[in-house]
C-alpha positions as CSV (number, residue, x, y, z in Angstrom):
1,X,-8.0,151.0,127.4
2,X,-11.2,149.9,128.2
3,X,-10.3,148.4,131.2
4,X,-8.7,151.5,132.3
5,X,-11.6,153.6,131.7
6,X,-14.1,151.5,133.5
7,X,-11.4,151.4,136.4
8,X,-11.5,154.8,136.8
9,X,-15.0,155.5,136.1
10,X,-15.6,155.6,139.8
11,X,-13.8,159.0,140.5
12,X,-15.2,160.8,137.1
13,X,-17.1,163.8,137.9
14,X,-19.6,165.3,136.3
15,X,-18.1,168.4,136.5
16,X,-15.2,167.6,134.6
17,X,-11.4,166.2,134.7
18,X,-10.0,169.1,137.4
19,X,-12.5,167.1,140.1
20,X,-11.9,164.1,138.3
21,X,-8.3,164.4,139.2
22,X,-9.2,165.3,142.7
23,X,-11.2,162.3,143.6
24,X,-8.3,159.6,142.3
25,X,-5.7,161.9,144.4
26,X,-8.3,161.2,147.2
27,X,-8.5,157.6,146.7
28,X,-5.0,157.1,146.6
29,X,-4.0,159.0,149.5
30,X,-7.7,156.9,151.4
31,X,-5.7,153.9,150.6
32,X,-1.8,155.3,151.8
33,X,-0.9,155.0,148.2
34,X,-1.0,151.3,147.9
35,X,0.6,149.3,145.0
36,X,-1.9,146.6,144.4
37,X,-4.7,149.8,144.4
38,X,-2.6,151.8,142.1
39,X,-2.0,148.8,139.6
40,X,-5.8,147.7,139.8
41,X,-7.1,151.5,138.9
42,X,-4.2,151.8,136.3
43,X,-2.7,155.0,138.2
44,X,1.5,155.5,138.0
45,X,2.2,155.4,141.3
46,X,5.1,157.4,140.8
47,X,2.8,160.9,139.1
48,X,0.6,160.4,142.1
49,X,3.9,160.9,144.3
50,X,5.0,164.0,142.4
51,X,1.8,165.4,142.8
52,X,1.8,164.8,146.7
53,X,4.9,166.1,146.4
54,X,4.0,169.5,144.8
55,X,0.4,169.6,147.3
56,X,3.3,170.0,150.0
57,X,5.1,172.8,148.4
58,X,1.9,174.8,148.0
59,X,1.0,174.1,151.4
60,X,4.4,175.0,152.7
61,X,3.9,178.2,150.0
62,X,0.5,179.0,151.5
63,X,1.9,178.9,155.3
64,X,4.6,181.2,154.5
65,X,2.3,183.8,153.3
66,X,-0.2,183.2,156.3
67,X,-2.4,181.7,154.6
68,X,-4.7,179.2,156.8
69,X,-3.8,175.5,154.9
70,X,-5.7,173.3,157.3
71,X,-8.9,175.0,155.6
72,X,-10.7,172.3,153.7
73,X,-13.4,173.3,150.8
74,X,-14.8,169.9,152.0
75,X,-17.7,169.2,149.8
76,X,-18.0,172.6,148.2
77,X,-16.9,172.1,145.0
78,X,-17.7,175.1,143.2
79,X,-14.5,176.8,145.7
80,X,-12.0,174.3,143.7
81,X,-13.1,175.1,140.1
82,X,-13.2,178.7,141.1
83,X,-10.1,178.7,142.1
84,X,-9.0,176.9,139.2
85,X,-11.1,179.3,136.7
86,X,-8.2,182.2,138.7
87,X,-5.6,181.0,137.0
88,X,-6.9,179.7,133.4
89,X,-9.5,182.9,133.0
90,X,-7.8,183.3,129.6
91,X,-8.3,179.2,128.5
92,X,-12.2,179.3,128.7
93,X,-14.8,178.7,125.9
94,X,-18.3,179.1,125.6
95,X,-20.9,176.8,123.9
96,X,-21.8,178.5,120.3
97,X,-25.3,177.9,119.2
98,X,-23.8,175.1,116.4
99,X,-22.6,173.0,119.5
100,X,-19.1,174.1,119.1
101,X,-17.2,175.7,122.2
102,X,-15.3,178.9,120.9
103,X,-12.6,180.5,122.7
104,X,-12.3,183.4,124.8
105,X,-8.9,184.6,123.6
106,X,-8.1,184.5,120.2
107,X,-12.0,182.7,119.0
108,X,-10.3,179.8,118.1
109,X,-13.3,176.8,117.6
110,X,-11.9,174.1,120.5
111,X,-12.9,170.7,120.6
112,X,-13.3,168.3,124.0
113,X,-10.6,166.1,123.8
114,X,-12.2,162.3,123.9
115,X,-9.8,161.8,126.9
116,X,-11.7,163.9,129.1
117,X,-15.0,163.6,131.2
118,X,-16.7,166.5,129.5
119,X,-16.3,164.4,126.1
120,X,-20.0,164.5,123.8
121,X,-21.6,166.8,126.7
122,X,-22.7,170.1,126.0
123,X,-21.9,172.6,129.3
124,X,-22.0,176.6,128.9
125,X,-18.9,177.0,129.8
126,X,-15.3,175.2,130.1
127,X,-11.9,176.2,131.1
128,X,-9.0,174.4,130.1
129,X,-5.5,173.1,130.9
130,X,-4.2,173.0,127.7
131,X,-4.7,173.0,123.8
132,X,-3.5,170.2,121.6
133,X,-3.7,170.1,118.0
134,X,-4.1,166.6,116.2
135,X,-7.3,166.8,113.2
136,X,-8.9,169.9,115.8
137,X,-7.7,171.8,118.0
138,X,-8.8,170.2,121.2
139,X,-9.0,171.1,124.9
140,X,-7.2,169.1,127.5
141,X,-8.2,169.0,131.5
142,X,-11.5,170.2,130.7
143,X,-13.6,171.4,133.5
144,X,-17.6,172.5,133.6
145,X,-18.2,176.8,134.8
146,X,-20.7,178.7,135.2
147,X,-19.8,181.4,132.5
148,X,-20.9,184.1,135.4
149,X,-17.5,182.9,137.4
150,X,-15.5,184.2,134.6
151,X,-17.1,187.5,134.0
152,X,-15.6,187.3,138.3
153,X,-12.5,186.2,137.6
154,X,-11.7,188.2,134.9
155,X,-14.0,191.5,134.2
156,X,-12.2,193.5,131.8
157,X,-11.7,190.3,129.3
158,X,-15.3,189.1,129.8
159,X,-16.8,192.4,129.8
160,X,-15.2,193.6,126.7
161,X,-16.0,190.1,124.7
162,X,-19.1,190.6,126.2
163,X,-19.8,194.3,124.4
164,X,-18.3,192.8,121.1
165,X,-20.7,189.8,121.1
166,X,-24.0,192.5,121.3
167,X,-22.7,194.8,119.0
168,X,-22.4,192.0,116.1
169,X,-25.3,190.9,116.8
């Protein structure tokens, strides 16, 4: 394990695992998805595959509806997690005054699972793949927001949390 991690500690962002993700599908493809390179940064070979695989159905997806797929974000980031922050509006947390990150649907309490990059940092704001329950309910693919972006991605949820939170307090 700690081989692995310290393998793989040259693609962790800062940002979180969604960017984390993105720079290991960028070293694979730099290298033409090399054995020896796969085996050296403990990556399965064959999940980086399947996830080239489904890149090209969304690009084939995105073409069909005319959408412009040799656009690149290139270094701007903050395009990707938006994106992201889209589709997982509903799996976002904010940081509580006690250091704990509370839901946005349902106020469960969520934990950073130790897996991921975010794990013992404190950001504002997180969106999230999944939640798994072991001893805590913890958050899986956690990436860093800027709790602003979700009040854009989604302003009836945010805005109406957002009235409850000042009228308990």
């Amino acid at each position: 394990r700690d081989e692995s991690n310290a393998a793989q500690l040259a693609f962790r962002s800062v940002d979180g695992d969604h960017l984390t993700f993105l720079n290991l599908l960028r070293g694979y493809q730099a290298v033409n998805g090399d054995r020896d390179w796969c085996t050296e940064h403990f990556v399965n070979r064959r999940n980086m595959r399947h996830v080239l695989d489904v890149r090209s159905q969304l690009t084939r997806l995105c073409a069909r509806l005319g959408l412009d797929v040799d656009t690149s974000c290139g270094s701007a980031l903050d395009h990707v997690l938006k994106c992201f922050l889209a589709g997982f509006f509903h799996n976002c947390a904010l940081l509580q005054p006690d250091g704990t990150y509370r839901a946005l649907s349902g106020s469960q309490v969520v934990h950073i699972h130790p897996g991921s990059a975010l794990f013992a940092k404190k950001v504002p704001a997180i969106f999230y793949d999944q939640l798994v329950f072991t001893n805590k309910l913890h958050a899986r693919a956690v990436s860093a927001v800027d709790p602003m972006w979700i009040a854009q991605a989604s302003p009836k949820l945010y805005n109406r949390l957002a009235a409850t939170t000042t009228t308990t307090t």
